[in-house]
C-alpha positions as a Markdown table, in Angstrom:
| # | Residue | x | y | z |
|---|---|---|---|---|
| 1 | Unk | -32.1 | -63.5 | 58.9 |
| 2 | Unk | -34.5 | -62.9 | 55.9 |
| 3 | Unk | -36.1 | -65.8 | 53.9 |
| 4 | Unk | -34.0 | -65.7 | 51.1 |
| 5 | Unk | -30.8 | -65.4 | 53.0 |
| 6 | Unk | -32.0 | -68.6 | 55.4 |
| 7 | Unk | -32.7 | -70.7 | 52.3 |
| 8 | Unk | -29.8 | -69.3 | 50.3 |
| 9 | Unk | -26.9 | -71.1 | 53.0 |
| 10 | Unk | -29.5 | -74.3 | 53.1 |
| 11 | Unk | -29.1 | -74.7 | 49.1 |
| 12 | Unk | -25.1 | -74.4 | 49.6 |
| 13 | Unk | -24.9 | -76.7 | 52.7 |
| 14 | Unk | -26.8 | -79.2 | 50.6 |
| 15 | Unk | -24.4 | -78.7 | 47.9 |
| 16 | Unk | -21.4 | -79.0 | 50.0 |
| 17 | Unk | -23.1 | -82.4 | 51.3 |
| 18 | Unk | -23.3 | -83.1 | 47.6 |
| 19 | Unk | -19.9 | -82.1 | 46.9 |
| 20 | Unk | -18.2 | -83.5 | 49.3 |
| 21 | Unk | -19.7 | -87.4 | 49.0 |
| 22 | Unk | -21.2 | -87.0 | 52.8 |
| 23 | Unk | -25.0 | -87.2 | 51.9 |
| 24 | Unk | -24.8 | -91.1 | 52.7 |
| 25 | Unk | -23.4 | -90.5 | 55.9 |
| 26 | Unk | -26.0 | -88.0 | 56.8 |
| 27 | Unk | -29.0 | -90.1 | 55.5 |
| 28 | Unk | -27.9 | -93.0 | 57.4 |
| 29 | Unk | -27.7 | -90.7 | 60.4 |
| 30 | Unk | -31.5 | -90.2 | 60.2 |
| 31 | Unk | -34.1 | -92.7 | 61.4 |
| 32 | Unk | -36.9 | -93.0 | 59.4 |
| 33 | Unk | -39.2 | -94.3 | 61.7 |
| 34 | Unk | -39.4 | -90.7 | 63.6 |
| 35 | Unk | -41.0 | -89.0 | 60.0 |
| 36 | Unk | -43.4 | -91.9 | 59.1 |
| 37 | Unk | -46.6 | -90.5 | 60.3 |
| 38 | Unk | -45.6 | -87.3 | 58.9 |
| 39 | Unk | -48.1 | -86.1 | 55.9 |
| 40 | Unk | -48.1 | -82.7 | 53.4 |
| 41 | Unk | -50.9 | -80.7 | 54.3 |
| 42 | Unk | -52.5 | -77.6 | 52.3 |
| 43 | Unk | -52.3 | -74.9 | 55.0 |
| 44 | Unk | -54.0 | -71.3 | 54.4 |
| 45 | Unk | -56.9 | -70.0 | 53.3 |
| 46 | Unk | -58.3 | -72.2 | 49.9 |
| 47 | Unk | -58.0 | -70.4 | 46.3 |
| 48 | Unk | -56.0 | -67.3 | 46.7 |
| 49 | Unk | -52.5 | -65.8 | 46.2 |
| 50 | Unk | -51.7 | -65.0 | 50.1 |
| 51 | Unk | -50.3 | -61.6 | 50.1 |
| 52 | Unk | -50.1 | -60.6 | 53.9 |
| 53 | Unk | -49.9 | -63.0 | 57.3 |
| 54 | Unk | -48.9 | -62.1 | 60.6 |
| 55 | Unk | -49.6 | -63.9 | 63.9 |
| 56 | Unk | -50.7 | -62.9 | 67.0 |
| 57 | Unk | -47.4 | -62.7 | 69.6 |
| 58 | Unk | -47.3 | -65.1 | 72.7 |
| 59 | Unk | -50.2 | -67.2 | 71.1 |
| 60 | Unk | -49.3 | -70.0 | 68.5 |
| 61 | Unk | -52.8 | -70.5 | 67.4 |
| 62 | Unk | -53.7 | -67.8 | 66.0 |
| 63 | Unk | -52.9 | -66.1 | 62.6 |
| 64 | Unk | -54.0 | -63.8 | 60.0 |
| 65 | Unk | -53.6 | -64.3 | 56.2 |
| 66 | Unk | -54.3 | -61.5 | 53.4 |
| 67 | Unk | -55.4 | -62.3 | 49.9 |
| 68 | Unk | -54.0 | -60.6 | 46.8 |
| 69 | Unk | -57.7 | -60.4 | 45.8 |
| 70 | Unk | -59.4 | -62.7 | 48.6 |
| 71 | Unk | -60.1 | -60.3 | 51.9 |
| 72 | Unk | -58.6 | -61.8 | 55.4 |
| 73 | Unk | -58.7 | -65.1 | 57.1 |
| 74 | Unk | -58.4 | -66.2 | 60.6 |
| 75 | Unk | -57.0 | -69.7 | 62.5 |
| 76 | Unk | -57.4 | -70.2 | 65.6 |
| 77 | Unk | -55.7 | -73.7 | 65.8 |
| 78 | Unk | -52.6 | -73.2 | 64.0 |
| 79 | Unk | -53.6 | -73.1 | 60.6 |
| 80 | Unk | -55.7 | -76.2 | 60.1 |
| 81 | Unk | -58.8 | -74.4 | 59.7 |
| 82 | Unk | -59.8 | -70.9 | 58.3 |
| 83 | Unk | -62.6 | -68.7 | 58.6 |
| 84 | Unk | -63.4 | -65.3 | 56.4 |
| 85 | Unk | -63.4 | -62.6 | 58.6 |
| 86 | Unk | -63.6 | -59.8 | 56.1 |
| 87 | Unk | -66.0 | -60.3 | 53.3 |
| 88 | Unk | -68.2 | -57.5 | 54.2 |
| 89 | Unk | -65.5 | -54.9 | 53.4 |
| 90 | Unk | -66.3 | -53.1 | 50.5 |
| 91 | Unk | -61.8 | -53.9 | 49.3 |
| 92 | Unk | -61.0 | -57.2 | 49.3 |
| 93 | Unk | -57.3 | -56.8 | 48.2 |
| 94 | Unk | -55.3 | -57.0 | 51.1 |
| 95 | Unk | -51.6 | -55.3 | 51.3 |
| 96 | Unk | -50.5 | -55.7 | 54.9 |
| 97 | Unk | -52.3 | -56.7 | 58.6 |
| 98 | Unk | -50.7 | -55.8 | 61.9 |
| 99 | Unk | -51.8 | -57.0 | 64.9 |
| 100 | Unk | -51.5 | -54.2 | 67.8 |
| 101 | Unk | -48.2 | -55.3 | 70.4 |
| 102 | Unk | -50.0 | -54.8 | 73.7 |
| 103 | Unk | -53.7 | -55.2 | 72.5 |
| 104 | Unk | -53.9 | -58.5 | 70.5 |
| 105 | Unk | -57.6 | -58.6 | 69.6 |
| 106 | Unk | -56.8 | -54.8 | 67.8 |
| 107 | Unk | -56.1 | -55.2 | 64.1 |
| 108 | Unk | -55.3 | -53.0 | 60.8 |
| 109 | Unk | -55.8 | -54.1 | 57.7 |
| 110 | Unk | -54.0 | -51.9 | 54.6 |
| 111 | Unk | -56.0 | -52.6 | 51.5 |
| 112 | Unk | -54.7 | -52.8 | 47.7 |
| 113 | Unk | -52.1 | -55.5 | 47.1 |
| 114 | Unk | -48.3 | -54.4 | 46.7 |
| 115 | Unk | -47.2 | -56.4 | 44.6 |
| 116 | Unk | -47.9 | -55.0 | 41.7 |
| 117 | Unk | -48.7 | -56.9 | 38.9 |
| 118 | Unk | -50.9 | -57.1 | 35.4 |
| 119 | Unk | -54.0 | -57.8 | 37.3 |
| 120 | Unk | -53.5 | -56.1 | 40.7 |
| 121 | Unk | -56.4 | -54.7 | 42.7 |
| 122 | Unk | -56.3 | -51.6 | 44.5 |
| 123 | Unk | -57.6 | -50.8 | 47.9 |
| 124 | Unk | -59.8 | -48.1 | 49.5 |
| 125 | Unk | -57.4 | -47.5 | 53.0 |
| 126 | Unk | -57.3 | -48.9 | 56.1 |
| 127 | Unk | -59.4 | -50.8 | 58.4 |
| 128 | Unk | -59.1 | -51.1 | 62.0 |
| 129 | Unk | -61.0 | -53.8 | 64.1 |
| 130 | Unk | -60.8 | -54.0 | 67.9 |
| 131 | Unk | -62.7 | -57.7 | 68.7 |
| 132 | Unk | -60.1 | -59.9 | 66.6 |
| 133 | Unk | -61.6 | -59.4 | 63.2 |
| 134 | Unk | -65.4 | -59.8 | 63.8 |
| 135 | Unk | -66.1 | -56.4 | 63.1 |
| 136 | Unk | -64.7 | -53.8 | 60.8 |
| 137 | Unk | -64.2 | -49.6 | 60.9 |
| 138 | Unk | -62.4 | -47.6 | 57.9 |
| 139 | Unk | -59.8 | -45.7 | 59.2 |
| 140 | Unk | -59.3 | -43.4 | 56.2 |
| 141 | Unk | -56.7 | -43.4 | 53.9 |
| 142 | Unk | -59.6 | -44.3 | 50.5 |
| 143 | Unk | -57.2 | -42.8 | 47.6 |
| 144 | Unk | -54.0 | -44.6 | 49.0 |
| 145 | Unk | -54.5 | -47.5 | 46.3 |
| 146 | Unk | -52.1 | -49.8 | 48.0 |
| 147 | Unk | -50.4 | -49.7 | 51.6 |
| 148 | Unk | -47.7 | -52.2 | 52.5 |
| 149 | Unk | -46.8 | -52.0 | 55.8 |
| 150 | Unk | -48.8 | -50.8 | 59.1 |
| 151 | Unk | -46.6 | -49.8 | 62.2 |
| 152 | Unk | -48.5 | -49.0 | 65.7 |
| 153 | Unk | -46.4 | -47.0 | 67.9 |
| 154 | Unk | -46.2 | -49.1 | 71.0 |
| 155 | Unk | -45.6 | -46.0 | 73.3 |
| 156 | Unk | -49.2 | -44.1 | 72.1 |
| 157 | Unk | -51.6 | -47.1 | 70.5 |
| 158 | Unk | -53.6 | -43.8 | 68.7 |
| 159 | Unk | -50.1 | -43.3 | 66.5 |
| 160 | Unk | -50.3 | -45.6 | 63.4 |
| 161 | Unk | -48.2 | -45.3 | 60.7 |
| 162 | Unk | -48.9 | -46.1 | 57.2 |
| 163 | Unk | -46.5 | -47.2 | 54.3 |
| 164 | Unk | -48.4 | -46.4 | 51.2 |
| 165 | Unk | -46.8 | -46.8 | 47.9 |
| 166 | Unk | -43.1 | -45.7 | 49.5 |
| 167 | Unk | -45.1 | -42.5 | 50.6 |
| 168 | Unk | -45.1 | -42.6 | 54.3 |
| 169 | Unk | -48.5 | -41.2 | 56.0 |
| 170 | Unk | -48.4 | -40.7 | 60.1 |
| 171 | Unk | -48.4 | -37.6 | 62.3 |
């Protein structure tokens, strides 16, 4: 179920609560107690438009986040704190990261953002790094401008395909 969709039937259940004169019901179904130490939290990377975040399967802790025009962060604990692991990549608009299925500390990075707007930045290709993000390689791809989605083939790790600007570039 997509994002939209999932939040979409929320808005009309809440409606229907509405609607229907059962939101006192459900409130007084809830105890309060249970959400008192709750607090809002900024989570991400400070002082960017995220554009890209995946996770790395099996492990909770860590994830990846893009920036429009802000290079890649890492978390290792969840998303409390975040570290630049990409600032010495000559593009720092980031369109997609995929994190390899059977090796986790292998990661692609597609530069240029994809959603294009008046002040988008474009990219120079992909990046590849094998040691979680500490270091970097350019894969190729420098006059792609933007790629949006990175797929590795799980059956032959050395097939990646690249989605870049609906054009699709693989073997």
């Amino acid at each position: 179920m997509g994002f939209r969709t999932f939040f979409s039937k929320i808005g009309i259940v809440v409606v229907l609560i509405i609607v229907f004169g059962i939101s006192d019901a459900f409130a007084q179904s809830i105890n309060s107690s249970l959400y008192q130490s709750l607090r809002f939290r900024f989570i991400g990377p400070g002082g960017n438009r995220v554009s890209a975040v995946t996770g790395e399967p099996g492990n909770p802790n860590v994830y990846y986040a893009g920036g429009a025009s802000g290079g890649v962060w890492k978390s290792t604990d969840g998303g409390t704190h975040w570290k630049p692991i990409f600032d010495q990549e000559d593009a720092q608009s980031i369109g997609t990261i995929t994190v390899d299925p059977n090796h986790h500390h292998t990661i692609w990075v597609g530069t240029g953002e994809t959603f294009i707007r008046s002040n988008v930045s474009i990219g120079d290709g992909i990046y590849k790094s094998v040691d979680g993000g500490r270091t970097w390689k350019h894969m190729g791809l420098e006059k792609s401008g933007r790629i949006g989605h990175v797929i590795v083939d799980p059956r032959n790790l050395n097939i990646v395909y690249a989605s870049v600007m609906g054009n699709d570039y693989g073997p």
